[in-house]
N, C-alpha and C positions, 0 to 999 in steps of 0.2 A: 639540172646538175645532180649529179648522183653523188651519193657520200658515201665513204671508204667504212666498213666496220673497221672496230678496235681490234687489236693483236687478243686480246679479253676475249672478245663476243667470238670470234673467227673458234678459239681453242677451247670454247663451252660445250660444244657438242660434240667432238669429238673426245673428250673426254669425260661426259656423260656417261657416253655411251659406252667406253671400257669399264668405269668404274660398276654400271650395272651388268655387263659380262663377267666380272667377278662377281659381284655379288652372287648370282646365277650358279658361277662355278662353286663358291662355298657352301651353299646350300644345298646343292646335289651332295656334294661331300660328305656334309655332316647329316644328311637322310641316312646316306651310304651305312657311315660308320654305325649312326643309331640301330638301323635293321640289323645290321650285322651284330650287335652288344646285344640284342633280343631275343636273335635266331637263336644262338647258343649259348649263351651267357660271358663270351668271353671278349676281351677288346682285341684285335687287331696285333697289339703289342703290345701281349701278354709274356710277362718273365720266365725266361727262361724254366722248363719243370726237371729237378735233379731227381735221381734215382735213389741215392740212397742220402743220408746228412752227413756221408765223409766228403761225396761230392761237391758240398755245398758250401763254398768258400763264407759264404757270411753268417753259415750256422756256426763254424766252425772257430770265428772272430769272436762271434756272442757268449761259445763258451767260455772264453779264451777271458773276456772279458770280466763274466759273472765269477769264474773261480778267482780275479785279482782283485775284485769289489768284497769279494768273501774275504780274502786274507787280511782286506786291511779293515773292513768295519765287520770289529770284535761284538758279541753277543747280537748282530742283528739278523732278521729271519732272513733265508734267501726265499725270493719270491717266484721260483721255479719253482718248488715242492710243497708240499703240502708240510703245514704247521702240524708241530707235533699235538697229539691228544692233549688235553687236559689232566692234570694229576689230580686229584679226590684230596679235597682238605677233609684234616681229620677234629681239628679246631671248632670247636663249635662258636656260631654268629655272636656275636654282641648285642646283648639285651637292648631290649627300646628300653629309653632312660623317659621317666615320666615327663613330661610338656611341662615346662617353665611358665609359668604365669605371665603371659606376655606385659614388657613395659608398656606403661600409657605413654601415648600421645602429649607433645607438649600445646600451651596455648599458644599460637601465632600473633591470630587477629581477633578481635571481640569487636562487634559490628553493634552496637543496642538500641535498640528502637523498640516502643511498644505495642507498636502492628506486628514486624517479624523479625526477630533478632536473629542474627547468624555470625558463625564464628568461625575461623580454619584452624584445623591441625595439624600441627607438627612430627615427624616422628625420623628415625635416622634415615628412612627412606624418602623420604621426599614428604610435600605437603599435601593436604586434604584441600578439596574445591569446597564452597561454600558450603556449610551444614546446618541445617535447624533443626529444633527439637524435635526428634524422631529419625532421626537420619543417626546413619552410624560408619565409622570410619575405621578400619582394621580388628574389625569384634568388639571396636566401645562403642556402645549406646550413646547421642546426647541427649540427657532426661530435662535439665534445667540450664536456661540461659539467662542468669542475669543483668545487673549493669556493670557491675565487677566481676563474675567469676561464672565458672560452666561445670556442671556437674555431668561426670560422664560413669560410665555402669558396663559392666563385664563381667555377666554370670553373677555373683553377689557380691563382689568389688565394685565398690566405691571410690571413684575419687574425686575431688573438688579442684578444679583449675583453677588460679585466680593472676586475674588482669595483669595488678603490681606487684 
């Protein structure tokens, strides 16, 4: 007894078979267009080339445009021309003002042990990772850590932290 294919299996290969006819046909195409983009540098359908910019309806629009953008935003540059020169101040600069004695650090944490003590510091910017004696945190030194308080050092400023 022989059995009937599905309406399925019957329309697989015939339609196989067109879909890689096309495939076929688009690739020859787009070789096509590539060589042709390479020959000469241009595509196929490439925009129209105007002779002069009265001809050029969308030059024409652009100006059309930039002089009603000019009219309504007051003192801004147009970005078609070149910015004007710079004018020569005659004012002379503003002195550097001597450096401010930077604030210390505040105490955070006090960690004390008698193997290694460590401590964090505080300051408007954020906090200091763990510190021991020798370690230093925004130009303070820490010289001494003890079981209440941390002495920190900046050049020949002194200060003493303390715990409470």
């Amino acid at each position: 007894m022989k059995s009937t294919p599905s309406p399925g299996a019957r329309l697989f290969w015939p339609i196989f078979i067109l879909l890689a006819i096309l495939t076929i046909f688009q690739g020859i195409r787009s070789a096509r267009v590539v060589t042709m983009v390479l020959a000469n540098g241009r595509t196929p359908l490439a925009a129209p080339e105007f002779k002069s910019p009265e001809q050029d309806p969308t030059s024409a629009r652009l100006d059309r445009k930039a002089d009603l953008l000019a009219s309504v935003t007051p003192g801004a540059r147009d970005p078609f021309h070149d910015p004007p020169a710079p004018r020569p101040t005659t004012s002379n600069p503003p002195r550097p003002q001597a450096p401010q004695p930077a604030k210390p650090p505040g105490l955070r944490t006090l960690l004390y042990d008698r193997i290694r003590p460590s401590v964090q510091l505080s300051s408007e910017d954020g906090s200091s990772a763990w510190l021991h004696v020798g370690d230093s945190y925004r130009g303070w030194k820490v010289t001494e850590i003890t079981e209440n308080s941390v002495k920190i050092t900046q050049g020949s400023q002194i200060v003493v932290l303390k715990a409470f």
